[in-house]
N, C-alpha and C positions, 0 to 999 in steps of 0.2 A: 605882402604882409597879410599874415591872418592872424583873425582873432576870436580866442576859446576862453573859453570861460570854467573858471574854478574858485571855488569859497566865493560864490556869490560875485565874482568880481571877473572883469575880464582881464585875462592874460595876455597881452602881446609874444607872436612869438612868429618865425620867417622860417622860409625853408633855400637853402644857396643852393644854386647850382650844381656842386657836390654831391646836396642828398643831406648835407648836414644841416640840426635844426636849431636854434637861437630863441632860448626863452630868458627875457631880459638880458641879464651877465653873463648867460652860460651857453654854450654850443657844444651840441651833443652829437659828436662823429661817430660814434661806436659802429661796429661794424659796414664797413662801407666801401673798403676793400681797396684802401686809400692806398700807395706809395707812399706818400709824401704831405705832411701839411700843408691843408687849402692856404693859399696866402688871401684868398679874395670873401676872409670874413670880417667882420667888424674890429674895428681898430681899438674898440673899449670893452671888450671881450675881458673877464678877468677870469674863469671856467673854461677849460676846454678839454674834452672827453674824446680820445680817440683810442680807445679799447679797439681789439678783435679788430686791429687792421694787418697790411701788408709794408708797414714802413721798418727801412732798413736802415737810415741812417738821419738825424736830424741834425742839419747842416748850419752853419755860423749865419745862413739869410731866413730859417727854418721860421723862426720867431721873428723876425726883425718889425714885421708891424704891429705887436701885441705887446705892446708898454705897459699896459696896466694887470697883468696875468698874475694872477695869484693863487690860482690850482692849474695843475696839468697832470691827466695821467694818461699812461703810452703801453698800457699792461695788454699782455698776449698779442705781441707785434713780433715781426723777427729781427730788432733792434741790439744792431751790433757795437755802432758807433756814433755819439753825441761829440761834435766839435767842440774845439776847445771854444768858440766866441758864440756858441749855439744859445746861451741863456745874456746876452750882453745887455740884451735889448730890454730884457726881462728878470730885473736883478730884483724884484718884489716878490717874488716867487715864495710860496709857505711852503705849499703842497705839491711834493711831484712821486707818482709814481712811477716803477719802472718795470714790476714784476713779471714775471713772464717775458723772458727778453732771451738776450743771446749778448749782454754785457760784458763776460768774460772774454770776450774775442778783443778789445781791444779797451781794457780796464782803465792805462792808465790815459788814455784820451780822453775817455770818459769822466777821469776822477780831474782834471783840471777843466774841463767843460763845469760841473761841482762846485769848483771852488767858489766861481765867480756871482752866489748864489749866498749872499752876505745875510739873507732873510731867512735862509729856509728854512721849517719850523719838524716837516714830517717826511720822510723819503723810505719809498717802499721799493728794495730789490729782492724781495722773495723770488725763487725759483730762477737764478741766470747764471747757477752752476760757478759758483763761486768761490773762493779757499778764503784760508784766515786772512791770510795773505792780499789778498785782491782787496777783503775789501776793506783792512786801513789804510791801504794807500787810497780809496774810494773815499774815504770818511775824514781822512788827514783834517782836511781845512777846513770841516762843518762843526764848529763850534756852538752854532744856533742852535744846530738839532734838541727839541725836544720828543721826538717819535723816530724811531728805525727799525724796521723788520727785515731781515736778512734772513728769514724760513725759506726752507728747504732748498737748500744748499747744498756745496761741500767741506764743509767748514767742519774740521777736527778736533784740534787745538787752541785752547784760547790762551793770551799772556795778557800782563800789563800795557804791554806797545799796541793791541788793537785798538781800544777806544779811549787812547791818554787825553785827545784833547774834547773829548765831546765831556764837555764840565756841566751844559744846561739840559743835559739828556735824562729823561724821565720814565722813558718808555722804552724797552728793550725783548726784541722776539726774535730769539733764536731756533724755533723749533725744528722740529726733520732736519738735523742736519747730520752729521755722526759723530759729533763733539763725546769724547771720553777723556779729558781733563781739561779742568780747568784751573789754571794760577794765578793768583791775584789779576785776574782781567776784570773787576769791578768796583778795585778798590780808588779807583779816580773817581767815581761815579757820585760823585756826594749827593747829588739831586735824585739819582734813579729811581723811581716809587713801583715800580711793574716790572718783572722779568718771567721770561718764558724760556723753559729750557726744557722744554715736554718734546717727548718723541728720540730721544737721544739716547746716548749709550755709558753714562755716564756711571761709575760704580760704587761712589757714596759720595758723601757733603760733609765736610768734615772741618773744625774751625770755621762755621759759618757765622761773619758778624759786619750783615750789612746790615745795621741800625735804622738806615733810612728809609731802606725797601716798606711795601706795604703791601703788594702781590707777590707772593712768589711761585711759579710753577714748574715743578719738575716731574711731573708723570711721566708712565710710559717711558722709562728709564728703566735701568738696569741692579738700580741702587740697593744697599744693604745697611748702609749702616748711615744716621743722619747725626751728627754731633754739632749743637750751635757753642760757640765760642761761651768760654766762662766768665762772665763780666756782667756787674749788678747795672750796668748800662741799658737803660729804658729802651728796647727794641718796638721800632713802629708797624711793625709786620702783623695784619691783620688777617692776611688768607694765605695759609700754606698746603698747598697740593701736594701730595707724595702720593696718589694713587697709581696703582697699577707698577710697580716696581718689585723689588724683591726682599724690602724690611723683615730683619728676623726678631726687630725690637722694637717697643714703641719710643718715639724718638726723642732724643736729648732736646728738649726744646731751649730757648732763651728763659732766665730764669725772671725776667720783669718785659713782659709785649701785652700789645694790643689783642693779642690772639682772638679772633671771632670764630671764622670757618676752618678746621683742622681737618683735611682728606687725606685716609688712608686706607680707600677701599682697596681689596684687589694683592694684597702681600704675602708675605708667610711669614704675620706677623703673629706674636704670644706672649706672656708671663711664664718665669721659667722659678721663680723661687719654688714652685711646690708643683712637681711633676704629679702625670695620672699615675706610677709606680713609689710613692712616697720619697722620691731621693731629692734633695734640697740642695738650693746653688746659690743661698744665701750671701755665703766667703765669699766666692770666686768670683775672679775680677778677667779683664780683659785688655792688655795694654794694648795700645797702639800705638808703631814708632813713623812719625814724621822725618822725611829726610827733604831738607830745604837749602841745595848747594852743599854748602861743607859744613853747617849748621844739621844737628841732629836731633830732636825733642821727643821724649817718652811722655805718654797723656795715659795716663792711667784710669779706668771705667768701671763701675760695679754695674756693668749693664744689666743684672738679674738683680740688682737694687731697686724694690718695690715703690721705693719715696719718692714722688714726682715733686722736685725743685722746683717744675717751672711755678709762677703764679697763671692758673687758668681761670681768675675767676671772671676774666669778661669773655670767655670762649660760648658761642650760643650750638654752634654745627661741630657733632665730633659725626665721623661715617669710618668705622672701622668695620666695615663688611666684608667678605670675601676674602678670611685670616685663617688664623689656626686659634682663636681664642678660645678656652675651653676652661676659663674663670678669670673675674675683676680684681685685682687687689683688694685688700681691707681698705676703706677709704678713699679709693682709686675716681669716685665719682664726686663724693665730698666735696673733691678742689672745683667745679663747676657748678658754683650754684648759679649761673648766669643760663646752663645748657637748654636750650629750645627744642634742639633735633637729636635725636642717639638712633644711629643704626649699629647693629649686632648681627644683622641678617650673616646667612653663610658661614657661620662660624661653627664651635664644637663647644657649645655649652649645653652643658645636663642641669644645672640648676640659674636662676636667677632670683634673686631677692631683693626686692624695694624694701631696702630699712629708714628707718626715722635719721639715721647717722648721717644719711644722703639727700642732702638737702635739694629735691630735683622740684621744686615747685614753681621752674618758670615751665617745666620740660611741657611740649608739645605733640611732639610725634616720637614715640619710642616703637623702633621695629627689631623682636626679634626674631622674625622668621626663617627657617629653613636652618634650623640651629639643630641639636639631641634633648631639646627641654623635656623633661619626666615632673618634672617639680617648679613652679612659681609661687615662691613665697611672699607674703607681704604682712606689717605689722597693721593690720587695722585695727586703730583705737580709737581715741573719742576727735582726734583730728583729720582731715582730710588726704587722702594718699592721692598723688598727684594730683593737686588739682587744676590744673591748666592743661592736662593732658585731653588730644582730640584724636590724635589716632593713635591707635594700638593692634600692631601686625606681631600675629603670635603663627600665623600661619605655617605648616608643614613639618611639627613638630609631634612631640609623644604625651602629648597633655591629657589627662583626661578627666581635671576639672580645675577650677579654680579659688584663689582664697574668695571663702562668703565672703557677702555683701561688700566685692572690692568695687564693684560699678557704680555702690551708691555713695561709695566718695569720690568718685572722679567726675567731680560735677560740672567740667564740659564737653563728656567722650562723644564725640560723635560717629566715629569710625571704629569697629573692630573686625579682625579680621581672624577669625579660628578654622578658616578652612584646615583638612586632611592634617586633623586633630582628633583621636577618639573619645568625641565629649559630648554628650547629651544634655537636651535642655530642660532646665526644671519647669513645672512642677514632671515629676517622672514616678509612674505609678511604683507602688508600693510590689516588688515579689515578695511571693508567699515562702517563709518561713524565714526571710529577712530580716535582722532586729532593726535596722535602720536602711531607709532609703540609698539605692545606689547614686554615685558623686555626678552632680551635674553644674551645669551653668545656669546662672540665675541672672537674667535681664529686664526680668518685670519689674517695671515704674521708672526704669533709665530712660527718665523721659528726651533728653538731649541726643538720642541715640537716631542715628537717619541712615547709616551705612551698615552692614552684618551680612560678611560672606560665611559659609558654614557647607561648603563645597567639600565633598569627599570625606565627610564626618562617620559616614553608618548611621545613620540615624535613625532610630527605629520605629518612628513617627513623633508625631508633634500634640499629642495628646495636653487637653487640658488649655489653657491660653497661656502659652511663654513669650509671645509678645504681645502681652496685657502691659500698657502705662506706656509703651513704647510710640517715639514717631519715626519706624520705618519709613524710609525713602527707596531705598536699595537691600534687596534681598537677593540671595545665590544661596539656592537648594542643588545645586548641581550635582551629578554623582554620589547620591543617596538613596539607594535603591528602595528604601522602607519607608519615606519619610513622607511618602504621601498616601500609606497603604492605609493610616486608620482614619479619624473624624476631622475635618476642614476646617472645624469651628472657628480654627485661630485668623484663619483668612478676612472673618469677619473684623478683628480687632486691627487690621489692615489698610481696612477700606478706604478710609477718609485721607492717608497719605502714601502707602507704598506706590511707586511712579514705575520702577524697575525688578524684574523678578526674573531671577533664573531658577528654571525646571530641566536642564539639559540633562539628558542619560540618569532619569528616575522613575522607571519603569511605568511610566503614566499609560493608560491604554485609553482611547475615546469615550469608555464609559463613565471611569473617574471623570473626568476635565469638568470641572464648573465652577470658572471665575467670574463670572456674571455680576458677582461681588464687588469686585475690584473697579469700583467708578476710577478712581484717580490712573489708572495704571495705561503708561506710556511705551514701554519698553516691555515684549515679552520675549523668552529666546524659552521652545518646547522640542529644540531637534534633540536627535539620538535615541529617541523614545519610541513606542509600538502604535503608534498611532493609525488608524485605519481609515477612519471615517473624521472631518473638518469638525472641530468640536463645536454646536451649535452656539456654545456659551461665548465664545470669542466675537460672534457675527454683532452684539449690543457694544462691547468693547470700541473704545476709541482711543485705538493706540496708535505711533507712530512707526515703528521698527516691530516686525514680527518675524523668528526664525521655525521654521518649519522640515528644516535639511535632517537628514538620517531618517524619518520615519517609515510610515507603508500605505502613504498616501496613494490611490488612485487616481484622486480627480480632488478638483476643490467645488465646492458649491456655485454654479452657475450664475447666480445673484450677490456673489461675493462684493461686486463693485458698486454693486448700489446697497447695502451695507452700511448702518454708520462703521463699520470696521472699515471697510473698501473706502469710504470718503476718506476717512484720515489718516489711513494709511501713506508713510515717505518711505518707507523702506521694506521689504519683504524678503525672505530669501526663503528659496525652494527647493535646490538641488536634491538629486540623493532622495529620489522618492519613485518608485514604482508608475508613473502615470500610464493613463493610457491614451494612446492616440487619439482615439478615435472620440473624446468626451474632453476637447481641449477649447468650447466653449467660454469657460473660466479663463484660461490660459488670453483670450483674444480681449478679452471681457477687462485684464490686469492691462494688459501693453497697451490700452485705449486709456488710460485711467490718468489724468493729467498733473504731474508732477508726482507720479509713483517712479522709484527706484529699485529694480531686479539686480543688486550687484553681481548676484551669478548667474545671472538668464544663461549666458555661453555654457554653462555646466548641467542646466538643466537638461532633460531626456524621458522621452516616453515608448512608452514597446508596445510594439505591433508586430504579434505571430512570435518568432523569435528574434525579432532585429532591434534596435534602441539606436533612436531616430531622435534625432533635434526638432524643436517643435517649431524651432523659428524656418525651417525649410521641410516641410513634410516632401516627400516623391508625388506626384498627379499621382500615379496608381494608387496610393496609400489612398488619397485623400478621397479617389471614388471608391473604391472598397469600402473606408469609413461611411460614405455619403448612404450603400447599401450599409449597412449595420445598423447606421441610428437613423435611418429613415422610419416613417409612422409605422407599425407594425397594421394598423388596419387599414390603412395602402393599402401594404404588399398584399392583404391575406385578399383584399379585392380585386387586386391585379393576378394574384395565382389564380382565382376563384371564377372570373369573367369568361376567360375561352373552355373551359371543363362545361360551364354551366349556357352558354352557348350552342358549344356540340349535342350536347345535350338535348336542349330544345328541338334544332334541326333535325335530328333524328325522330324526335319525337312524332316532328310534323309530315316527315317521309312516310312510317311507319302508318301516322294517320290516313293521309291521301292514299296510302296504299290501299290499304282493307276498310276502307270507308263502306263500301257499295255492303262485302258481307257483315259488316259490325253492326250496319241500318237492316240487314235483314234477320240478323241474329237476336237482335232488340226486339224488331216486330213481332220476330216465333215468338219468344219469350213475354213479350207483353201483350199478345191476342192485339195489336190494333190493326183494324183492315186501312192497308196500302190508298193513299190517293191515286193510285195510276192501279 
């Protein structure tokens, strides 16, 4: 017995001889490469985990000493066959898994092994290659069930006869399987609150009137058409998925639900009353004939009928992204004055307008990015125009400007997003022979404003203070080639809270660079740019993440690391820079620096001669090469200089001993002195 300690408390927990480990009630076999269940662990055992083994069959003695067992699960085993007397022992049973298995080999042994499990509450046979078929006879006698997943399977076909008698079942996952019809297989289900039918192949939903559901999900389907049953009948269904399918319409919904979250991203979804060539579909209708046995029923549809029957006014999430919408109904928003979240992203709108008719003042986050927008209308008058709105994605769009003073009624935005938008910020100097200012965006004194991307705008600088009033947190000047070409000023109006700044690929060269300004600033990303020389201005900076990738860096400042840059630095990236070998002092200076992270050190490289060398393994040759290059230059000139000056000498003194005798007599002529000898 050992004992570990957690929350302050210590845990009891033993290790068996197996390998398996016992903390209080639970013993956890998981991978252990078992055969067969231990029989030699504790007899009050009510947990037991044996994942990721090699057991083939659990046998009628498997269990026989675990009476008080009340989970078990046996998933990714090669588990063919459960004896019929295998759970006798263990008829308290809630929880048993069986996923990942090889059940289908001997189904119906396994399905009266099942029966005698009078408790069971959740049972997991995902993945054991299964038919419709297998598994009611699997499920016949569990009438407890409240939880069954039966993903990914081979399950096609669903009827009434699969799950008639599971009456307390609440929970239903069908997913990955290849179901493409289903007939009333859910109309016994009275309790069922969750269904999963995502991943399937299913071609529409049509008479749908499970009242009691409250999940439903069918993504990832193949579906076209959704039709809920006609009945002023209160439907509890609060989260309906239809994404990723093939919707040509927005769907007939129940005309009285709960409806909150409505997905329907990902369709080839539209409004068809009034095409982009003026021709209208107002009339025409759409029958649809039901054939059910010998029974035949016409439902007749104005699917291009603009009036939404349902009641949405408790809908908070619509996500109609990734469609063919290309305009809103009159009204069409109206019915949601509940909505919190609207995505429009991906779609084919050229105009959008916020009118007073559309009551969206709980709305939160409205995204229409990556739309055809030319035009955003809005009525601002003496009332507020969204006002609970915090984020606003207009991003990738044809805008190029907006209605005045929409910012100063939305008096909680915190996020906007107008990247690769051609729209400039005011105030915008005045051209000469202009009557009026050209159109820009105006953001000064949105003081609740902490997010502003404006990536790939053209922006032809930032003249003037356009984020005067503003609490910048997050800025992205990214791919604006102009935008740092004229006076910085605005940087000043900055200081005190932008944390995050992109300058990626905006033509910055080392002589611009001077944020020195920027006390707060934690985040800076400067690759893509022309950078030559380590901007001195960054060295006072104490930031945590700095990108440096794409430039024409050759070396970084030697003293980088004792820096308050260098101390605070967690993150750096460098790649994608010209270095040179031979001045990778900095380089050793970074990988000493304790809790710095190089996510691309592997990608980094420096050149020497014409080769491009990794710096984390230079060649010995390289590096005495290098050792001669930046050795003291007034060394070497002492070491070239010592044997010249040397020989020198020596000759000198040859030269002298030579002609000594006649240089002393040539003196003497020359200076008249009489000889001592």
């Amino acid at each position: 017995l050992v004992l570990g300690w957690g929350s302050g408390a210590a845990i009891a927990w033993a290790v068996f001889p197996s390998g398996c480990k016992a903390v209080q009630s639970t013993v956890d076999c998981t991978g252990r490469w078992l055969s067969s269940v231990p029989g030699n662990l504790r007899g009050d055992i009510e947990e037991l985990l044996l994942d990721d083994n090699t057991i083939h069959v659990l046998g009628n003695a498997s269990l026989l000493s675990y009476h008080q067992l009340r989970c078990l699960t046996v998933t990714k085993n090669r588990l063919e066959l459960i004896e019929p007397g295998a759970f006798l022992s263990s008829q308290g049973l809630h929880v048993l898994s069986l996923a990942d298995n090889l059940i289908f080999t001997n189904y119906s042994l396994t399905a009266a092994a099942l029966s005698a499990l009078p408790a069971l509450r959740t049972l997991d046979l995902a993945g054991n290659h299964l038919t419709e078929d297998m598994v009611s006879v699997l499920v016949w006698n569990l009438s407890s069930l409240k939880s069954l997943s039966v993903a990914r399977n081979i399950i096609m076909r669903l009827d009434s006869s699969i799950f008639v008698n599971l009456t307390q079942l609440l929970e239903l996952n069908l997913e990955k399987n290849y179901i493409f019809e289903i007939d009333q297989a859910f109309e016994g289900l009275q309790r069922l609150q969750r269904l999963n039918v995502a991943y399937n192949y299913l071609p529409c939903v049509v008479e749908f009137g499970l009242t009691q559901l409250r999940v439903l999900n069918v993504s990832h389907n193949v579906i076209e058409w959704f039709l809920a049953l006609e009945t002023d009948d209160l439907f509890e269904l609060e989260v309906l998925d239809l994404s990723h399918n093939r919707l040509l319409f927005f769907p007939v919904l129940p005309r009285q639900s709960k409806l909150r979250s409505l997905l329907l991203r990902d369709n080839e979804m539209s409004f068809y009353q009034r095409l982009p060539n003026g021709t209208s579909l107002a009339n025409v209708t759409v029958q649809f004939l039901l054939i059910d046995g010998n029974s035949t029923n016409v439902t007749t549809v104005s699917l291009w009928e603009e009036i939404c029957h349902s009641n949405l006014s408790s809908l908070r999430l619509l996500d109609m992204s990734q469609n063919q919408v290309w305009y809103l109904p009159e009204g069409f928003l109206a019915q949601m004055p509940s909505l919190t979240h609207l995505k429009l992203n991906q779609n084919c709108l050229e105009t959008f307008h916020l009118l007073e008719a559309d009551p969206l003042d709980m709305l939160m986050e409205l995204d229409l990015s990556q739309n055809q927008l030319a035009e955003l209308g809005a009525e601002v008058g003496t009332g507020d125009v969204l006002p609970n709105l915090q984020l606003f994605n207009l991003s990738s769009n044809r805008l190029q400007a907006l209605p005045p003073r929409l910012f100063t009624h939305t008096k909680k935005i915190t996020t906007v997003d107008l990247s690769r938008n051609r729209v400039e910020l005011c105030p915008q100097p005045a051209v000469a022979g202009d009557a009026e200012n050209p159109p820009c965006v105006d953001i000064r004194g949105v003081n609740t404003l902490t997010h502003l991307s404006l990536a790939g705008c053209g922006l032809q600088g930032l003249g003037g203070h356009p984020f005067q009033g503003t609490s910048l947190m997050y800025l992205d000047l990214s791919d604006n080639h102009q935008a740092l070409s004229g006076d910085l000023e605005w940087l000043q109006d900055l200081a005190l809270t932008l944390q995050v700044l992109f300058l990626r690929n905006t033509s910055l060269s080392s002589t611009t660079v001077d944020l020195s300004a920027l006390n707060s600033l934690v985040r800076l990303d400067l690759s893509g740019n022309s950078l030559t020389v380590f901007p001195t201005s960054l060295g006072v900076l104490k930031l945590r993440s700095l990108d440096l990738r794409d430039n024409c860096l050759p070396a970084l400042p030697l003293d980088v690391a004792r820096t308050p840059l260098g101390k605070s630095l967690r993150e750096v990236y460098l790649s994608r820079n010209p270095y040179n070998c031979c001045t990778l002092g900095w380089w050793d200076a970074l990988l000493r620096v304790e809790g710095l992270r190089i996510p691309d050190s592997r990608e980094v490289t420096c050149s020497f001669a014409t080769r491009t060398l990794s710096p984390r393994a230079l060649p010995e040759p390289v590096v005495r090469s290098c050792r001669w290059q930046t050795a003291d230059m007034a060394l070497l000139y002492l070491v070239l200089a010592l044997p010249t000056c040397l020989t020198l000498l020596v000759a000198f003194a040859v030269v002298f001993l030579t002609l000594k005798e006649k240089l002393l007599k040539m003196v003497k002529s020359r200076c008249g002195v009489s000889s001592p000898y």
